[in-house]
C-alpha positions as CSV (number, residue, x, y, z in Angstrom):
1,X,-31.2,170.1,-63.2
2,X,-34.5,169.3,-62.6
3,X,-36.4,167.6,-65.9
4,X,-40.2,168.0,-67.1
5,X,-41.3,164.3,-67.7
6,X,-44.5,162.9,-69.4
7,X,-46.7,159.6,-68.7
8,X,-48.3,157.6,-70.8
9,X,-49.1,153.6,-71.0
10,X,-47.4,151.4,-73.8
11,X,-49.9,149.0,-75.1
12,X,-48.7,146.8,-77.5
13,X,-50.2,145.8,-80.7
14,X,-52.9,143.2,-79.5
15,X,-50.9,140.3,-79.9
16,X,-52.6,137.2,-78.7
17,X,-50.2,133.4,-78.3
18,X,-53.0,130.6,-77.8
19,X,-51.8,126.7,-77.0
20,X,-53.3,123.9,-75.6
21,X,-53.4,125.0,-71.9
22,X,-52.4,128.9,-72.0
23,X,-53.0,132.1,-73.5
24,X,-50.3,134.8,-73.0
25,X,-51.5,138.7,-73.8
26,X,-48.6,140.8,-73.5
27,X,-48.8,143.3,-70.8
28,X,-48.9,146.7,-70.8
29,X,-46.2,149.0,-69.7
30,X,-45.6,152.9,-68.2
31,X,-43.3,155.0,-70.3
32,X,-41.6,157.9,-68.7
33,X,-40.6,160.2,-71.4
34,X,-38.4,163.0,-70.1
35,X,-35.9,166.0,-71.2
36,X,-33.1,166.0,-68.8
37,X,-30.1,168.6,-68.5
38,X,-26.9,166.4,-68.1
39,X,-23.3,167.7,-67.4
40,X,-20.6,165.5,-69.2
41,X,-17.1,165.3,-69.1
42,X,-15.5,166.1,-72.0
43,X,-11.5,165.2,-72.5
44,X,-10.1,165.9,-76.1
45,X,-6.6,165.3,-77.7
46,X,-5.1,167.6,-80.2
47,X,-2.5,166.1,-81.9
48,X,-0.4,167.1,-84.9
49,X,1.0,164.8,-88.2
50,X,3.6,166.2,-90.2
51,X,4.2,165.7,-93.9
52,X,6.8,165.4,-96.2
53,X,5.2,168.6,-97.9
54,X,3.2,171.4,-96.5
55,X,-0.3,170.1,-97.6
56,X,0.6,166.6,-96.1
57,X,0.3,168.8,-92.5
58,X,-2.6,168.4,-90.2
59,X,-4.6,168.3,-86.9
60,X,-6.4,165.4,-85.7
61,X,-8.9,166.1,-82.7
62,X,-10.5,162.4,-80.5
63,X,-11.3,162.0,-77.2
64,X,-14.0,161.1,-74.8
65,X,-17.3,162.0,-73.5
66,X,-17.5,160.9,-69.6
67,X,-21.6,160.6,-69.1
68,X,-22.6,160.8,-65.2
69,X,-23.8,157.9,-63.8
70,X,-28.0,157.9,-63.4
71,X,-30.1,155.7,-61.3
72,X,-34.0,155.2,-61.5
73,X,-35.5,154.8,-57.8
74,X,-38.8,153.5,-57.8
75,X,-41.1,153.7,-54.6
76,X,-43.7,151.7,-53.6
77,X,-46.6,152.9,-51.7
78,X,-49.6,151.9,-49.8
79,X,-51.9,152.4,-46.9
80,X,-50.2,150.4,-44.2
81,X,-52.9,146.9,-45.5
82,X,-56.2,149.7,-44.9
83,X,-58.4,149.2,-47.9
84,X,-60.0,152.6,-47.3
85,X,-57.1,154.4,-48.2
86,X,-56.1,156.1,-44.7
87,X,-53.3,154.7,-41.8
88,X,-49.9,155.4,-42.5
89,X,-47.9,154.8,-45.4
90,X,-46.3,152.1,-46.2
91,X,-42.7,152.5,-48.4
92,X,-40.6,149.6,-50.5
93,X,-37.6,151.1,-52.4
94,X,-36.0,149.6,-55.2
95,X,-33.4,151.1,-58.1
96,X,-32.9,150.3,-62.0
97,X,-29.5,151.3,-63.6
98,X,-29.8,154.4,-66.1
99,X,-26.6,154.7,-67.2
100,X,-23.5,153.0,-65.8
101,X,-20.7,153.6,-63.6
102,X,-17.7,154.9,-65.8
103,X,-19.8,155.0,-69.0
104,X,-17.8,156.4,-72.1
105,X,-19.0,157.7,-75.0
106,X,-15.8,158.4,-77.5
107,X,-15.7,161.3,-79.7
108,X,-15.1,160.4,-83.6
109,X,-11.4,161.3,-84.8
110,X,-11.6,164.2,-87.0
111,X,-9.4,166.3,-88.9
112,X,-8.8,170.0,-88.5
113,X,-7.0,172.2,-91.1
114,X,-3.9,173.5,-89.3
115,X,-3.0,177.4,-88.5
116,X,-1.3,179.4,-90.8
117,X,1.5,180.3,-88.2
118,X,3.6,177.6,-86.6
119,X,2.9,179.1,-83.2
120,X,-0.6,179.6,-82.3
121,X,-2.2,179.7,-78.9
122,X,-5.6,177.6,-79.2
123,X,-9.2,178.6,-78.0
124,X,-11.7,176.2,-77.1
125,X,-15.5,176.9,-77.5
126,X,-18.1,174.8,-76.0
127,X,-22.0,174.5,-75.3
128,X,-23.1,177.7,-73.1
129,X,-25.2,176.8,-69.9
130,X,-26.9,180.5,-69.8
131,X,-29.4,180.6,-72.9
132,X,-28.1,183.6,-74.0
133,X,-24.5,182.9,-74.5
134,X,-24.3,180.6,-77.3
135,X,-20.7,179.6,-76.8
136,X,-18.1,180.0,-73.9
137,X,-14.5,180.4,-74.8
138,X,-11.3,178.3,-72.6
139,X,-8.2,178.6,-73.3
140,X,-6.5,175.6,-74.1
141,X,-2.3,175.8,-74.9
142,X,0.3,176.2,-77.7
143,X,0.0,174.3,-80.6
144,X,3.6,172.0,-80.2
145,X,5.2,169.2,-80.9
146,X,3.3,167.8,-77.8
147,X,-0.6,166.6,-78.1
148,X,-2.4,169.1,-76.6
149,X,-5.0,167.3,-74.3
150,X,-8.7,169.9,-73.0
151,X,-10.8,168.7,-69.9
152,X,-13.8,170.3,-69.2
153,X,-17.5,170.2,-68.1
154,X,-20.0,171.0,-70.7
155,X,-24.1,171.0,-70.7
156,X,-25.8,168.9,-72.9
157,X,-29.6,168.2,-73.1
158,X,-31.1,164.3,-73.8
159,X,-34.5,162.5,-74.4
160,X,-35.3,159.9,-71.3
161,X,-37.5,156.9,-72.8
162,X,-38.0,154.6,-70.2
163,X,-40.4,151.2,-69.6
164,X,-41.8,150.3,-66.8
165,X,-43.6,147.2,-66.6
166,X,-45.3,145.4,-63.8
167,X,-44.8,142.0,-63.8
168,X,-46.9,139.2,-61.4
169,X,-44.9,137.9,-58.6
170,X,-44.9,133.7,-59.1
171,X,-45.2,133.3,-55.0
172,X,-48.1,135.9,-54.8
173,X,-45.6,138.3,-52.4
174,X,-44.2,141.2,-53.9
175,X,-44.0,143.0,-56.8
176,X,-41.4,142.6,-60.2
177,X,-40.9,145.6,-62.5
178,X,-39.0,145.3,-65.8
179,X,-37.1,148.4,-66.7
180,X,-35.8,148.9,-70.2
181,X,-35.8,152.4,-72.6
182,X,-33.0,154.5,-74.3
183,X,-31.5,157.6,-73.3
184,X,-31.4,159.6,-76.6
185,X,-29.7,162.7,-78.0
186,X,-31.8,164.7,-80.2
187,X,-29.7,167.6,-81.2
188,X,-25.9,167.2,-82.0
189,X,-23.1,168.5,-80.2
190,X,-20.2,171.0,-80.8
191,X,-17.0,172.6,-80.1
192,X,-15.1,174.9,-82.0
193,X,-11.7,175.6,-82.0
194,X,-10.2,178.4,-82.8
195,X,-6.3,179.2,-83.6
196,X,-4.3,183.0,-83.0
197,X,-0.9,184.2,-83.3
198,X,0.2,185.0,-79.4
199,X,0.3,188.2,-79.5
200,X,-3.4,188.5,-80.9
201,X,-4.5,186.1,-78.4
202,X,-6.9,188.2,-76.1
203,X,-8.3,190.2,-79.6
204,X,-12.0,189.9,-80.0
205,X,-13.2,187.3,-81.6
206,X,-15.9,187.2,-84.5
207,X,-19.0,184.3,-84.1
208,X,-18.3,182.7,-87.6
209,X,-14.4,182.3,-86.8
210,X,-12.8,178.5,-85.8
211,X,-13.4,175.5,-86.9
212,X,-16.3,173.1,-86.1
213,X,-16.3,169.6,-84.5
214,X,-18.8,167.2,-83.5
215,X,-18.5,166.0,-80.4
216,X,-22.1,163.6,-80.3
217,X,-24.0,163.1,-83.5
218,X,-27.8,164.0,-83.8
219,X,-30.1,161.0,-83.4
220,X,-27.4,158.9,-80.9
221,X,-28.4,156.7,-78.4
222,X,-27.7,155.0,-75.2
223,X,-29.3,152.0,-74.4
224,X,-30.9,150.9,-70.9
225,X,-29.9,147.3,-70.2
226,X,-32.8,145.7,-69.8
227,X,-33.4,144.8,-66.4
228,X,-36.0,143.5,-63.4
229,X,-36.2,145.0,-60.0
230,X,-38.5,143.4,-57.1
231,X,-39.8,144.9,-53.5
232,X,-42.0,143.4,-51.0
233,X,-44.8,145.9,-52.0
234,X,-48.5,144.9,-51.0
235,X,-51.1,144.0,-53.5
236,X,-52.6,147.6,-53.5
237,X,-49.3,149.7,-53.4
238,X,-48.8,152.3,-56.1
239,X,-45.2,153.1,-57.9
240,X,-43.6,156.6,-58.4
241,X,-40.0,157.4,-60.1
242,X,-37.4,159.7,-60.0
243,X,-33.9,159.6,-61.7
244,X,-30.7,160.9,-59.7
245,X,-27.3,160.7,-60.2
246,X,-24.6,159.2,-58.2
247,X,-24.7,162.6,-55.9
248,X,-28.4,161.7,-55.7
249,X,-29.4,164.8,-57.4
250,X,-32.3,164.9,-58.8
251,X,-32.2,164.9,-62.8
252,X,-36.1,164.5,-63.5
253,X,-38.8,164.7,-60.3
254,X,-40.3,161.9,-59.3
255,X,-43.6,161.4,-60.8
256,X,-46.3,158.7,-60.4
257,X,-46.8,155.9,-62.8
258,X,-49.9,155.2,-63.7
259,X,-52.1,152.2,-61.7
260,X,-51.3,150.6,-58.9
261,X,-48.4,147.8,-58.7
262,X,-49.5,144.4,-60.3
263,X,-49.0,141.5,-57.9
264,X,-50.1,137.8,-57.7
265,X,-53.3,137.3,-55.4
């Protein structure tokens, strides 16, 4: 699940605070933009309301999205104090929250237009991971009394946007990074359901047939919490990234931020 990631400094607008004794200039900042492949939990609830009449009769479909957890590990790196650049290699490690432990997206409640039998077995169809196969049919249960609850891993793709600022150390010893960014869902997600008497269950199935839901909205986004990381990096140490998940595998390889790490003198 390795992602493709791209580099480039954040300068913002020249923006210059002047007062009697200090001029601040905001600093500039390394953005990592990267497309990563994420796998997320998905856990639905089918549940049915009943009318008075027939047309008062329905489905309601909610639920959750489950995201993994991510972590940003940031090296730093120099030449063991050697100005020339040779000598070992010095490390520092330090790691910036991406998305949380436990984090829970929820899945709008929507309404589905029941079956035209009262007994219908129920087809799930979700996100394929092979490009070629568009969707990938589960089996979910009888449509009951009973909510009918679907749990399942699905493959969804997302836009990394994240900050990486250097920031000087006040005691001259070691280096401050703020980390802040977005992790963003271009594309909207789907699932369609699909409803057959049981003894048509295992029938083939046309592409157009089921009903659509929308399990994350185009355009949706997860914010970074803003947050500092330090290390006792030297003066002439250089950063890279990487983000992993709680496994520690790797969702986007680590690349190196531009410049070296900013410290006092």
């Amino acid at each position: 699940m390795d992602g493709s990631a791209v580099l480039h400094v954040d300068r913002p607008a020249d923006e210059i605070r002047a007062s009697a004794s200090t001029i601040a200039i905001p600093k500039p900042g390394v953005c990592l933009h990267a497309s990563v492949s994420l796998l997320i939990h998905l856990e639905t609830v089918l549940s049915g309301r009943r009318g008075r009449v027939d047309h008062d009769r329905g489905l309601t479909l909610a639920g959750n999205l489950h995201l993994p957890e991510l972590r940003a590990e940031i090296a730093f790196r120099n030449h063991g104090g050697n100005g020339n650049g040779s000598g070992h290699v010095e490390e520092h490690r330090a790691s910036a929250t991406i998305v949380s432990h436990h984090f829970t997206m929820p899945i709008p409640l929507q309404h589905v237009a029941p079956p035209g039998h009262e007994e219908s077995d129920i087809w799930m169809l979700t996100p394929g991971t092979d490009p070629d196969s568009t969707w990938v049919e589960h089996y979910a249960g009888q449509l009951q009394e009973e909510p009918l609850t679907f749990d399942r891993h699905i493959p969804v793709e997302a836009t990394l946007d994240v900050t990486f600022t250097p920031e000087e150390s006040q005691n001259g010893r070691g280096t401050r990074v703020d980390v802040a960014g977005e992790l963003r869902f271009e594309r909207s997600t789907r699932m369609r359901l699909r409803f057959r008497a049981p003894e048509q269950s295992k029938a083939p199935s046309l592409e157009s047939e089921g009903d659509e839901v929308a399990l994350i909205a185009a355009g949706s986004r997860i914010a970074i919490p803003r947050q500092t990381v330090s290390s006792l990096a030297g003066r002439d140490s250089w950063m890279t990234v990487r983000v992993v998940d709680a496994e520690r595998r790797v969702i986007c390889v680590e690349q190196r931020l531009t410049g070296p790490a900013r410290n006092a003198a």
